[in-house]
C-alpha positions as CSV (number, residue, x, y, z in Angstrom):
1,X,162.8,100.4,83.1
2,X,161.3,97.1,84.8
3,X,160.7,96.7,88.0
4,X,162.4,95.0,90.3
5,X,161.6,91.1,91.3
6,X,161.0,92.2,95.4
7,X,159.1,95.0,94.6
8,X,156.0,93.9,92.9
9,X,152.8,93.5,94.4
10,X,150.6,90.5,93.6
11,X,147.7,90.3,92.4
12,X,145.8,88.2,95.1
13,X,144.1,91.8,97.0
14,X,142.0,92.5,93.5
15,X,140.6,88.3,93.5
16,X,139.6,89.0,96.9
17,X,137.5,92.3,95.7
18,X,136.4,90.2,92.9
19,X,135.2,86.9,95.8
20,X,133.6,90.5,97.9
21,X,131.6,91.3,95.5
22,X,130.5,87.9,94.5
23,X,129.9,87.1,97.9
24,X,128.1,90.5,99.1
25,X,126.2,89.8,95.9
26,X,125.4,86.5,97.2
27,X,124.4,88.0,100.9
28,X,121.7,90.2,98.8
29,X,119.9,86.8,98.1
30,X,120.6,84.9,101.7
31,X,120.1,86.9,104.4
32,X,122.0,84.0,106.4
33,X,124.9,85.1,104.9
34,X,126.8,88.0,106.7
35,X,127.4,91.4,104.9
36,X,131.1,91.0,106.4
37,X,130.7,95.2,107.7
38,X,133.2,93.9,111.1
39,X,135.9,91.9,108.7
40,X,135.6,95.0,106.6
41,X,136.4,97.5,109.5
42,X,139.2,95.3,111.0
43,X,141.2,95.2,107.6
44,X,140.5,99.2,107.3
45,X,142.0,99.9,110.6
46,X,145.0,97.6,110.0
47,X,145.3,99.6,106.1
48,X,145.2,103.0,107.8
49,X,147.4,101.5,110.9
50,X,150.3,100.6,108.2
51,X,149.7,103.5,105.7
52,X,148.6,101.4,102.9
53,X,146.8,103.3,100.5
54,X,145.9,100.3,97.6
55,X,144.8,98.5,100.7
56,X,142.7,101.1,102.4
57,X,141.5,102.2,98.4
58,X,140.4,98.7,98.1
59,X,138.2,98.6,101.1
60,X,136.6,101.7,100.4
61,X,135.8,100.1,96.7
62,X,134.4,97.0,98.8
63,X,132.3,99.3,101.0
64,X,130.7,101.4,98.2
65,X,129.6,97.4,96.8
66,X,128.3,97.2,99.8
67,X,126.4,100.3,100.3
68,X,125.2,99.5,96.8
69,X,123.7,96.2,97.5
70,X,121.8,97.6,100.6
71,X,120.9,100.9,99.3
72,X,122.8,103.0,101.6
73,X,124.1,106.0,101.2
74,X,127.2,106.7,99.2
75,X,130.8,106.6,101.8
76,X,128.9,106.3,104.6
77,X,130.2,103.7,105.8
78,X,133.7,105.1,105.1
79,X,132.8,107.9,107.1
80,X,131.8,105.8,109.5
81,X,134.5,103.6,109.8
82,X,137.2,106.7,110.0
83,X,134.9,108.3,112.9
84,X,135.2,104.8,114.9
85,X,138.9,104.2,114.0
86,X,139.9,108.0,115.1
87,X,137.5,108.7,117.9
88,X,136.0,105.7,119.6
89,X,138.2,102.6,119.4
90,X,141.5,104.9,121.1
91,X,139.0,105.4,124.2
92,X,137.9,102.1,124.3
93,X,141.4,100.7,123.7
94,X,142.3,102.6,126.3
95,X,140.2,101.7,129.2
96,X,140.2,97.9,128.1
97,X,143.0,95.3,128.2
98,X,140.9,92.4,127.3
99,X,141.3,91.8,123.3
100,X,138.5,89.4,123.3
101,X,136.3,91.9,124.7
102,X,137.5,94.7,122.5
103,X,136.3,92.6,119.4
104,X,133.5,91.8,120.7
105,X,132.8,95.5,121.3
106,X,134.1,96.2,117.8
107,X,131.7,94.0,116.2
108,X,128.5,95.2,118.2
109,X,129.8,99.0,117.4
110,X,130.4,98.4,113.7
111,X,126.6,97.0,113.2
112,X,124.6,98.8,116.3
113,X,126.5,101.7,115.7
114,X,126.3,102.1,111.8
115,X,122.5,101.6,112.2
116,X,122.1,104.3,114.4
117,X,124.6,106.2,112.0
118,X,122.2,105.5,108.9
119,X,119.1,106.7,111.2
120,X,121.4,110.1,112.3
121,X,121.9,110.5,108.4
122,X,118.4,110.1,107.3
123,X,117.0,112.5,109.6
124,X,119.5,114.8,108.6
125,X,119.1,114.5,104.8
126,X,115.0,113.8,105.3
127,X,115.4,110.2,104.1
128,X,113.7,107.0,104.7
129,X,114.6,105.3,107.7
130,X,116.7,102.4,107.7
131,X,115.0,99.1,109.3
132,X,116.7,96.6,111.2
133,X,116.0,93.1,111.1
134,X,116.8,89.8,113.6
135,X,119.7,89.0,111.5
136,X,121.5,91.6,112.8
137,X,122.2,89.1,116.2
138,X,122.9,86.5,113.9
139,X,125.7,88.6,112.1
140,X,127.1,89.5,115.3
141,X,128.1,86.7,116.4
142,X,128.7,84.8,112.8
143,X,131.0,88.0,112.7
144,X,132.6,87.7,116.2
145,X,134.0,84.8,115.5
146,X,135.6,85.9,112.1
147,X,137.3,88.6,113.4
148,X,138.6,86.8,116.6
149,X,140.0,84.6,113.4
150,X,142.1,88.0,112.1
């Protein structure tokens, strides 16, 4: 049986995994370029906010690259993401009508936040702690304006 015409789905979401990776492999040499963790969190929250599962299974394929590349630990920054996307954005949806401030919340969460997730993790699990450099600030706002893009 062949499929019809309307139905397929292109092909374009696996060249951007394969530009991810090249970039985030990129982003392991220059620290000036961004990791992309905020762009990465918006397009997860708009996958689980329309139920699409290659898009969401993508993302989490492009976030174990990432957590790869910076020697994180493995779907944390899945976990992560979900505990944001269920628990903290409704609040801060909630008591905020300004979009430009959500994002700009959004972005300082995703970063601030998953550092002090990693830190919470490797006390848990007795691991080293993860350091924090000044281009954190830099990816903040590099980051701000790419999702005020989306």
């Amino acid at each position: 049986m062949q499929r019809s015409i309307s139905h397929q789905k292109p092909i374009i979401p696996f060249l951007y995994i394969i530009l991810f990776v090249l970039y985030d492999s990129l982003g392991s040499i220059y620290p000036f370029l961004p990791p992309l963790l905020a762009v990465l969190y918006v397009l997860f929250s708009r996958a689980l906010d329309n139920n699409d599962t290659v898009s969401i299974f993508l993302i989490v394929l492009c976030l174990v690259v990432f957590e790869a590349n910076y020697g994180y630990i493995l779907l944390s920054s899945v976990v992560y993401f979900y505990i944001v996307y269920k628990f903290i954005m409704p609040k801060i949806i909630q008591n905020s009508s300004c979009a430009t401030c959500i994002r700009a919340v959004t972005v300082i969460l995703i970063y601030l936040g998953f550092f002090l997730f990693l830190t919470l993790l490797s006390n848990i699990f007795l691991l080293p702690q993860p350091s924090i450099n000044y281009y954190i600030i830099y990816y903040i706002v590099i980051e701000f304006f790419l999702v005020s893009l989306l």
